[in-house]
C-alpha positions as CSV (number, residue, x, y, z in Angstrom):
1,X,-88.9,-98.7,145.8
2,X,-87.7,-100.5,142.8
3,X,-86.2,-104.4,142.9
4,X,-83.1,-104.6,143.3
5,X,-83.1,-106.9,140.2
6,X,-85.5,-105.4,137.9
7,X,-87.9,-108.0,136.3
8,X,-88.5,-107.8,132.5
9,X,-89.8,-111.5,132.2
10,X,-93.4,-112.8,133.1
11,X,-93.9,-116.3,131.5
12,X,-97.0,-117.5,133.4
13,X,-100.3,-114.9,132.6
14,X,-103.6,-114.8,132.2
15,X,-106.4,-112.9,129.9
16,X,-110.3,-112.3,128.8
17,X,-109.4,-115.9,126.7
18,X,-109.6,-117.9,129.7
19,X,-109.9,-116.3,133.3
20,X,-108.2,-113.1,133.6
21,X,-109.6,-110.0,133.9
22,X,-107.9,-108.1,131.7
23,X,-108.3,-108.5,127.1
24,X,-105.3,-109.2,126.2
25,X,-104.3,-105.6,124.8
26,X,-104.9,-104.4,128.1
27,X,-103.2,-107.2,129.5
28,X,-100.0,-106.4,127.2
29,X,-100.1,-102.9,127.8
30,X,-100.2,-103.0,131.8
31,X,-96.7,-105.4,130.8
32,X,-95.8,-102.7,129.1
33,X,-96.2,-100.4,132.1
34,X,-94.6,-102.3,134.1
35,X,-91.1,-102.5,132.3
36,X,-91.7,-106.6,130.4
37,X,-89.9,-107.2,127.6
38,X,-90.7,-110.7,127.3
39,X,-94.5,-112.2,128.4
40,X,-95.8,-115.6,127.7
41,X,-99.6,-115.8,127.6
42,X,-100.8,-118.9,129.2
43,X,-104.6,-118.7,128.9
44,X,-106.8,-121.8,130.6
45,X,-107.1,-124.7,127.3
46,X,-107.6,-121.7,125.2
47,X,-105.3,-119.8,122.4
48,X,-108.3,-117.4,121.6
49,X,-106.1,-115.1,123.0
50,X,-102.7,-115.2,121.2
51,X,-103.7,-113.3,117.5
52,X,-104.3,-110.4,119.5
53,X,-101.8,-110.4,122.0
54,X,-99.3,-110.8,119.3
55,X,-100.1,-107.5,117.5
56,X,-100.3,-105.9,121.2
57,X,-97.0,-107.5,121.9
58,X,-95.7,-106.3,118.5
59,X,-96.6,-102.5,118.6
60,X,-95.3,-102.2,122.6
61,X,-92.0,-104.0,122.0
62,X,-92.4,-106.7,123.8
63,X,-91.1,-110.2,122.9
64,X,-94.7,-112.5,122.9
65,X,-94.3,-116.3,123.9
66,X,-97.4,-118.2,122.7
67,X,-98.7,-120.1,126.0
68,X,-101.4,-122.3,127.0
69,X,-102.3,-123.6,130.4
70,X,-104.0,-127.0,130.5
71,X,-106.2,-128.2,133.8
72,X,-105.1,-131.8,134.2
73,X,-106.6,-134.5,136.9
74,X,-104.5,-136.9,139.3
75,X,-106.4,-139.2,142.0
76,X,-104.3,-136.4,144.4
77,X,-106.0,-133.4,142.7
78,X,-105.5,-131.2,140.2
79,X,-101.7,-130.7,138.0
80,X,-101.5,-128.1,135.6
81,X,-99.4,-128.2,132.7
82,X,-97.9,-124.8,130.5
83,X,-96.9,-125.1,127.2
84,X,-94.2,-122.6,125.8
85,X,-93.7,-121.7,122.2
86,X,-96.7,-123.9,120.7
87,X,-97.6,-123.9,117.2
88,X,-101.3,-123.3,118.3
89,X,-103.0,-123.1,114.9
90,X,-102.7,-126.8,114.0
91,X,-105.8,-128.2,113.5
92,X,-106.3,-131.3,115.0
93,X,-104.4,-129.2,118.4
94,X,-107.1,-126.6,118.3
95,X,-109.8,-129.7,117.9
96,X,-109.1,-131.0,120.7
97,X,-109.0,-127.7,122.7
98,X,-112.4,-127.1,121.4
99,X,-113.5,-130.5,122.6
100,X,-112.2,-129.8,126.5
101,X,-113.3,-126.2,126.2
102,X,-117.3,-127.3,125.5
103,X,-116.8,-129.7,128.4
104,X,-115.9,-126.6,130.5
105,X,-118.6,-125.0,129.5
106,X,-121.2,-128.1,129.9
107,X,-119.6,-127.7,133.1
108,X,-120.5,-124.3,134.0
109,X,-123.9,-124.4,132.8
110,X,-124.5,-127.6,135.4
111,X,-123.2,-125.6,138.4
112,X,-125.3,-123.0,137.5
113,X,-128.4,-125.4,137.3
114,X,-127.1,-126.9,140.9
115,X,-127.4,-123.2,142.2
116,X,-131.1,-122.9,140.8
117,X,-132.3,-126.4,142.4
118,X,-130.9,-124.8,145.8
119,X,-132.9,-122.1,145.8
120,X,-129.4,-120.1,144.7
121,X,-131.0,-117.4,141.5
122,X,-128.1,-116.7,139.2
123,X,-128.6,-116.4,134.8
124,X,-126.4,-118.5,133.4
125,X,-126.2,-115.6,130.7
126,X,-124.6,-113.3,133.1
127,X,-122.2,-115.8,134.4
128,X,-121.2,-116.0,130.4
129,X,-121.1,-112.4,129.8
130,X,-118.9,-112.2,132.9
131,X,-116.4,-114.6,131.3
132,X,-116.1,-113.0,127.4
133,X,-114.5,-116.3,127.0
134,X,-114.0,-119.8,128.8
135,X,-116.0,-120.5,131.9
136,X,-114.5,-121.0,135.0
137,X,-115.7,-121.2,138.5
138,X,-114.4,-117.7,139.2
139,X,-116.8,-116.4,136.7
140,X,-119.9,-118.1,138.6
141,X,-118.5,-116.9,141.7
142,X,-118.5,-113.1,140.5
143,X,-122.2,-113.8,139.8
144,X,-123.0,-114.7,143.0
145,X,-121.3,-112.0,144.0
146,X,-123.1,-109.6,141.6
147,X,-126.4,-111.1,143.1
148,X,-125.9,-110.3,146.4
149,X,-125.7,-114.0,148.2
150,X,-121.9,-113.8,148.6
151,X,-119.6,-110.7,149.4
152,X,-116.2,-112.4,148.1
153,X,-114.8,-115.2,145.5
154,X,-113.3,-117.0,148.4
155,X,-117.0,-116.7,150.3
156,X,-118.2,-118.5,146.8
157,X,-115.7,-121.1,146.6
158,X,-115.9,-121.6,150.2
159,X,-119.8,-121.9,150.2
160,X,-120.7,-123.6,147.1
161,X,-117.7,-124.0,144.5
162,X,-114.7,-125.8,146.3
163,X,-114.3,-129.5,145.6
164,X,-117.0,-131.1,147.9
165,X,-118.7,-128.0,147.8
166,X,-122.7,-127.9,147.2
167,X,-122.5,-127.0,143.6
168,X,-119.2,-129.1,142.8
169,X,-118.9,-130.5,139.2
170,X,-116.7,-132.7,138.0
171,X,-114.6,-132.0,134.9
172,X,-113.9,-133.8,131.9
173,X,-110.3,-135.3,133.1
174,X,-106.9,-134.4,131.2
175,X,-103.8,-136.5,132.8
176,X,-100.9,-135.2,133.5
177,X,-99.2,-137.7,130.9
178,X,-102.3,-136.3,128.4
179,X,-101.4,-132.8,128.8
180,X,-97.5,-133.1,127.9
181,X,-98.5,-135.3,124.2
182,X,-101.3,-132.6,123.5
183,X,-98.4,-129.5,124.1
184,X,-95.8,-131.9,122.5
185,X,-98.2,-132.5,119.4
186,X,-98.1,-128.6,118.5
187,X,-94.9,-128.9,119.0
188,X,-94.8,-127.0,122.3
189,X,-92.8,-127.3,125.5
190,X,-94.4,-128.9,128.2
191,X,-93.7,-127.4,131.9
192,X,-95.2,-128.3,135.4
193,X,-96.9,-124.7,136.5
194,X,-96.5,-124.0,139.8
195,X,-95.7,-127.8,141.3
196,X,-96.1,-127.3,144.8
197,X,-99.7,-126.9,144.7
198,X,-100.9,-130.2,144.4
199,X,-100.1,-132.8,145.0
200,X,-96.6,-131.5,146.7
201,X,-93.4,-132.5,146.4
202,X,-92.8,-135.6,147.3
203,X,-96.1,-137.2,144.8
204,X,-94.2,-134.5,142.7
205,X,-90.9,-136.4,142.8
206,X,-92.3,-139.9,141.9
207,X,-94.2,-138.9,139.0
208,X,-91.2,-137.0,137.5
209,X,-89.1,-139.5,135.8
210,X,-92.9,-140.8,133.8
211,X,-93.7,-137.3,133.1
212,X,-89.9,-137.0,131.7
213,X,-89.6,-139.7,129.9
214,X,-93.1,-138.6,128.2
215,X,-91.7,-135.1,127.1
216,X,-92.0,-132.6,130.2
217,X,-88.7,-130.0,129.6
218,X,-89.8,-127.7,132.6
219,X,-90.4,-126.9,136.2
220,X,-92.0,-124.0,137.3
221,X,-89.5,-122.8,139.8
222,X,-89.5,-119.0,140.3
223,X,-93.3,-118.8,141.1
224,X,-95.3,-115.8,142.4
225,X,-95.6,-116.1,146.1
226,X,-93.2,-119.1,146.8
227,X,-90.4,-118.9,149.2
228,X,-86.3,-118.3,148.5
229,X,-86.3,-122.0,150.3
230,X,-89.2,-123.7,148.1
231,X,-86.8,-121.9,144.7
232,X,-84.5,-123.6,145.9
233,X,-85.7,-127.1,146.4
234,X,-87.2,-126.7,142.9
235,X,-84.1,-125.7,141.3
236,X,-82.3,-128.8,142.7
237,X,-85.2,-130.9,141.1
238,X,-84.8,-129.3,138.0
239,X,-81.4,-129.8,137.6
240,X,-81.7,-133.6,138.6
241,X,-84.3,-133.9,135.9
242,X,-82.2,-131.9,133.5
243,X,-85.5,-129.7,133.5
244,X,-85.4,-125.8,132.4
245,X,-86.4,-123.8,135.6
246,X,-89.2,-121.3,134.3
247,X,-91.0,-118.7,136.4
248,X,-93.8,-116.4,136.3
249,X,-96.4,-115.1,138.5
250,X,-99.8,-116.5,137.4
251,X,-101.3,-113.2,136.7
252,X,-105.5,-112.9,136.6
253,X,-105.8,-108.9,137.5
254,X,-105.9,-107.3,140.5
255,X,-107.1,-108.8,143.1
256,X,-107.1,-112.2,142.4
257,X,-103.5,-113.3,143.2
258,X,-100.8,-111.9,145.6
259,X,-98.2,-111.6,142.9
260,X,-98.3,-108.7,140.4
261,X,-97.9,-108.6,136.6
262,X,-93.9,-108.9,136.3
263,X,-93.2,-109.2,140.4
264,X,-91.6,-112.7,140.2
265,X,-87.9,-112.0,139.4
266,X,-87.7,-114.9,136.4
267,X,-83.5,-115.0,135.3
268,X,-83.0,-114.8,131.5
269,X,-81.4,-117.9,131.2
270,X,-85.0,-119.6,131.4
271,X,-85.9,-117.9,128.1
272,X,-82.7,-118.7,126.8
273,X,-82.9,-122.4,127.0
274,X,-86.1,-122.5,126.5
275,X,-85.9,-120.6,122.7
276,X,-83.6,-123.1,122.1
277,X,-85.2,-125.9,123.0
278,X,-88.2,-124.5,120.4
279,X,-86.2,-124.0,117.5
280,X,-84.9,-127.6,117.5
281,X,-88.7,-128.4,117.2
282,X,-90.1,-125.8,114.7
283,X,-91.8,-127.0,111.7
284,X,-90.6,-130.2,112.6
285,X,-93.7,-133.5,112.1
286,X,-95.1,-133.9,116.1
287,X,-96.4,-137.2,117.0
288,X,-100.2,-136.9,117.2
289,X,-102.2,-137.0,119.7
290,X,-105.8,-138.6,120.5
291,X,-107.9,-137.4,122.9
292,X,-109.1,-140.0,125.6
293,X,-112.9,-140.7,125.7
294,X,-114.4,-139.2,128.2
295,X,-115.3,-140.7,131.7
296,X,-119.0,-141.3,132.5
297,X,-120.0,-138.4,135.0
């Protein structure tokens, strides 16, 4: 059975760059497949993915937003931050990337070590050749899984990964208020991905004139699995905000969320305003943007 509104827009996805399961060829082509005409790629505090994407994107037809998806850190748990449209190769924004990505991957190679001291035998080698790109806890979780000592990634998360889990490590924190200058310093467009999450709607509501007045120019609204009701709430707080409603369905591969590739009906008018929100920025002089040091972990 087909929608009754086809979907030809997908502006929330994931690839081999970060924690998807698909390269992003493959990922562009299974877009392709499934009738997109327009995909943002919003890989995990990496663009490793973009170059190729692009050239995928270009020989399928399909109009290519370059995306990112930054982890940030509240004292209510964890925000993360798209950003639309981003002029990605600036140096000093790739630095900075690089800087949280080898933090990720500290990260990662610590959790692993946790596992060992518990008697829990996983390489982290495998866990990296599992992950192509970035680390992330998913990847540790399909070794354990490839080991034998778990049967599912929500048996590993639930076991050792989740937040006060055995082999829990803290990341190096990005705020919320961090994540919109970083996108705004490559002259990107800053959006809250899927804001229900954590920390809810009502946290949600008093951080939103701050995160405003910072920079922020979206709200994800039309996310994968949320309700007609929950759209709606989310639409009346963009429009208070004077925030672009964007939508998406957060795609990994199969198996790893309930939403397809393209099964998030996203209206046009969310591209539309947010192309030309871009070109008012393009090639214009961004503020810059300096990395907090690091807390002591």
């Amino acid at each position: 059975e087909r929608k009754l509104m086809a979907n030809t827009i997908d502006l929330h996805t994931h690839s081999t760059a970060s924690d998807g399961l698909y390269s992003p060829t493959e990922l562009l082509q299974h877009a392709h497949e499934a009738d997109l005409r327009m995909l943002a790629l919003t890989d995990h505090d990496s663009t490793d993915g973009l170059a190729e994407a692009t050239e995928a994107a270009a020989r399928l037809a399909i109009d290519l937003i370059p995306g990112i998806e930054l982890n940030t850190d509240t004292d209510d748990g964890e925000m993360h931050v798209l950003g639309y449209f981003l002029e990605y190769e600036r140096p000093a924004f790739q630095k900075t990337l690089k800087v949280l990505r080898d933090a990720r991957a500290r990260r990662g190679e610590r959790i692993v070590e946790l596992l060992n001291e518990q008697g829990v035998n996983i390489q982290w080698e495998h866990v990296r050749e599992i992950a192509q790109g970035a680390v992330g806890r998913p990847h540790i979780a399909q070794a354990l899984i490839d080991a034998g000592y778990v049967q599912s990634v929500p048996e590993a998360f639930d076991k050792y990964l989740r937040s006060d889990g055995p082999a829990y490590v803290a990341r190096r924190k990005l705020s919320p208020l961090d994540a919109i200058r970083l996108i705004l310093s490559a002259n990107g467009l800053p959006v809250i991905a899927h804001p229900l999450t954590v920390p809810g709607l009502q946290k949600l509501q008093a951080w939103l004139p701050e995160l405003v007045e910072a920079g922020l120019v979206g709200l994800e609204t039309y996310y994968g699995p949320y309700t007609e009701e929950q759209v709606e709430q989310l639409h009346d707080l963009a429009e208070e905000y004077k925030l672009i409603p964007t939508g998406g369905s957060d795609f990994h591969g199969p198996g790893i969320h309930p939403t397809p590739l393209g099964g998030r009906f996203v209206p046009f008018e969310a591209v539309e305003r947010l192309k030309s929100e871009a070109s008012k920025r393009m090639g214009t002089n961004p503020p810059e943007f300096v990395l907090p040091p690091a807390d002591k972990e």
